[in-house]
C-alpha positions, 0 to 999 in steps of 0.5 A, spaced: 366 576 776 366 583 780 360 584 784 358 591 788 357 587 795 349 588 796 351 585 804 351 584 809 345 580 809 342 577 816 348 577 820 346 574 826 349 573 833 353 567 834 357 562 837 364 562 834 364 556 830 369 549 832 374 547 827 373 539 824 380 538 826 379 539 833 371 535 833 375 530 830 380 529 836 374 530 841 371 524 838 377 519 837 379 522 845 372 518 846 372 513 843 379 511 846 377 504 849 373 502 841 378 498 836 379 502 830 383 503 824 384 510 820 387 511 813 384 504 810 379 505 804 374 501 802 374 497 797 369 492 796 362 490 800 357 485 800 351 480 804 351 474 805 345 473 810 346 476 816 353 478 815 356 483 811 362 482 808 367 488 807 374 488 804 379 494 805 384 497 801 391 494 804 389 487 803 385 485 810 377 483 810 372 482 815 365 479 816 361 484 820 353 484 824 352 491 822 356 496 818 355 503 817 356 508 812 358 515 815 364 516 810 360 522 806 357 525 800 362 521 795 360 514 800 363 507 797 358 503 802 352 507 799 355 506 792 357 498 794 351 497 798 345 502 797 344 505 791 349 507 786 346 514 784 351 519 785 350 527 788 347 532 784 349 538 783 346 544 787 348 549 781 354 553 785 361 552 786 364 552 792 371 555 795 373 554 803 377 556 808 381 558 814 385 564 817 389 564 824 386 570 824 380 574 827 379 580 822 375 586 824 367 585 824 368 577 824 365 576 831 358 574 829 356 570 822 357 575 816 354 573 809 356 579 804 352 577 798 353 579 789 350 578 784 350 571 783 354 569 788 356 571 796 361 570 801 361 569 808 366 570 815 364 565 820 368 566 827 372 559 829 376 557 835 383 560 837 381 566 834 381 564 826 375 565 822 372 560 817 371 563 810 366 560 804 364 563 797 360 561 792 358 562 785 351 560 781 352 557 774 355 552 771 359 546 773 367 547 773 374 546 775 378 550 779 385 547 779 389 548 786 395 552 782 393 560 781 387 558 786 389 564 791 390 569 786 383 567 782 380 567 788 381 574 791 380 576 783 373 574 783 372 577 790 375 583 790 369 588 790 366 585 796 368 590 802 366 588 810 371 585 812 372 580 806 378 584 803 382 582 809 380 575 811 383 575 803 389 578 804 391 574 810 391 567 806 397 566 803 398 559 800 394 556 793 393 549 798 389 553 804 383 553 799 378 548 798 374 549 791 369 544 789 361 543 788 355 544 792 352 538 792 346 534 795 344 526 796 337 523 795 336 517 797 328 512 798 332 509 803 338 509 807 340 501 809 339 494 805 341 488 809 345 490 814 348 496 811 346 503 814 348 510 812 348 516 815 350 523 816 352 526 808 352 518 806 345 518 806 343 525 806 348 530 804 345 538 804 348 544 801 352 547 807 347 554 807 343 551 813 349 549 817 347 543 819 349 537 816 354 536 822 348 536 826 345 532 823 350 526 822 350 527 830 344 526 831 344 520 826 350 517 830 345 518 837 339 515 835 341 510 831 345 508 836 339 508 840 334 505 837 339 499 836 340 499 843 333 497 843 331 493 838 329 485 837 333 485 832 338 489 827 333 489 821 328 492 826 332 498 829 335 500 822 327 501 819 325 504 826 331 509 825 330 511 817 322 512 819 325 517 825 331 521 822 327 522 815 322 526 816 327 531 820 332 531 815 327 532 809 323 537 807 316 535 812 322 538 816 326 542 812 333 540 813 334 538 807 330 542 802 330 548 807 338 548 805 336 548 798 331 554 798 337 557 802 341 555 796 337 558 791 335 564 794 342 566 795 344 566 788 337 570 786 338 576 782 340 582 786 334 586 786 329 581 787 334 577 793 335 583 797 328 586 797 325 580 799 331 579 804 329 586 807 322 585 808 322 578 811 329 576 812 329 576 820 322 571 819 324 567 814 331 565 818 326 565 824 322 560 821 327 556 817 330 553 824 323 553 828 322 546 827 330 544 830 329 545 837 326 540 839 330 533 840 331 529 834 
């Protein structure tokens, strides 16, 4: 696709982005003194009364109080223990990733928009930028071979400083491509399995919240559990408190649908809208998320 750039459209200031590789080693530097394993899958998870059974990947098992499914949108303890419903498909695909670079104009949050599809530039720490594109349709592949010049193919009549950043890759393998997709639950624990972040609630990215809100589920539920009679009562306490933040009574979830949706609009009617009440709709779409969670 070669799309006339209709962007930028509400860039706003921000601050630069943190990359996950270095939020993962702050977290594991804090949990230093807690016994863990990496690198070791899940296989198989059942209950029997008030312990749950898990077995992994290399052999081993357990008998555990409570587990916790924080392993993301395609979750195996949601699958194995919660509800076997797979994502859904948000109707844009999806192609990630990462410069050790800054080019011009990337010091703030860009979104350069097409018809039917965007790409946005994101400041990130130690002076690279994050970028992320995005095509409305219908489901597909993209095989890892060829993806570098693919991309810059469908991308190319975009301007700003989307030229650049696309210049600056330089390997098929430092592009992530995939599928926007979301997670529905009616509830996010049974027994003594308890999912959070993605695994429960997984949104489309638009909104950039769906690491805000795995933490703020990790922190609560941690809470809540601190103070509970029981296990079963801190697990109902917790859905009872994160769904309504995380839903659409407060807009997490189907505000980052909307946000979805509205990016991927027609040119003529997207940019008209965005135009007149852009700076509002942004405003009012992140009013309700200032209040601790």
């Amino acid at each position: 696709m070669r799309d006339r750039p209709r962007g930028p459209v509400a860039p706003g200031r921000s601050l630069p982005g943190d990359h996950p590789v270095r939020l993962q080693a702050i977290l594991l530097k804090a949990a230093a003194g807690v016994r863990f394993r990496l690198g070791v899958e899940l296989t198989g998870l059942t209950q029997d009364g008030p312990r749950a059974l898990v077995s992994f990947a290399d052999g081993s098992a357990g008998d555990y109080d409570l587990v916790v499914g924080a392993d993301g949108i395609n979750s195996a303890v949601r699958r194995l223990a919660v509800s076997p419903v797979p994502p859904h498909y948000a109707d844009t695909v999806s192609w990630r990733s990462v410069i050790p670079a800054r080019p011009t104009g990337t010091d703030h949050l860009m979104i350069l928009t097409g018809e039917r599809c965007y790409f946005g530039l994101v400041p990130v720490d130690d002076g690279g930028t994050y970028g992320f594109a995005g095509l409305d349709g219908e489901r597909f592949d993209d095989p890892p071979a060829g993806r570098l010049e693919r991309l810059r193919q469908r991308f190319q009549g975009f301007g700003g400083a989307v030229p650049a950043y696309l210049a600056t890759l330089q390997r098929d393998d430092q592009i992530h491509f995939g599928p926007i997709e979301w997670v529905e639950l009616s509830c996010w624990h049974a027994g003594r399995v308890v999912l959070t972040g993605d695994a429960a609630h997984a949104t489309p990215p638009h909104m950039g919240e769906g690491g805000a809100m795995a933490i703020e589920d990790a922190i609560v539920l941690a809470q809540l559990l601190h103070d509970a009679d029981t296990i079963e009562d801190g697990l109902d306490r917790y859905q009872a408190r994160r769904r309504p933040r995380v839903q659409w009574v407060q807009w997490v979830q189907q505000q980052s649908m909307l946000a979805a949706k509205a990016w991927a609009l027609p040119a003529a009617i997207r940019d008209a809208a965005l135009r007149e009440h852009g700076d509002q709709m942004l405003r009012d779409r992140y009013r309700p998320l200032i209040q601790a969670p």
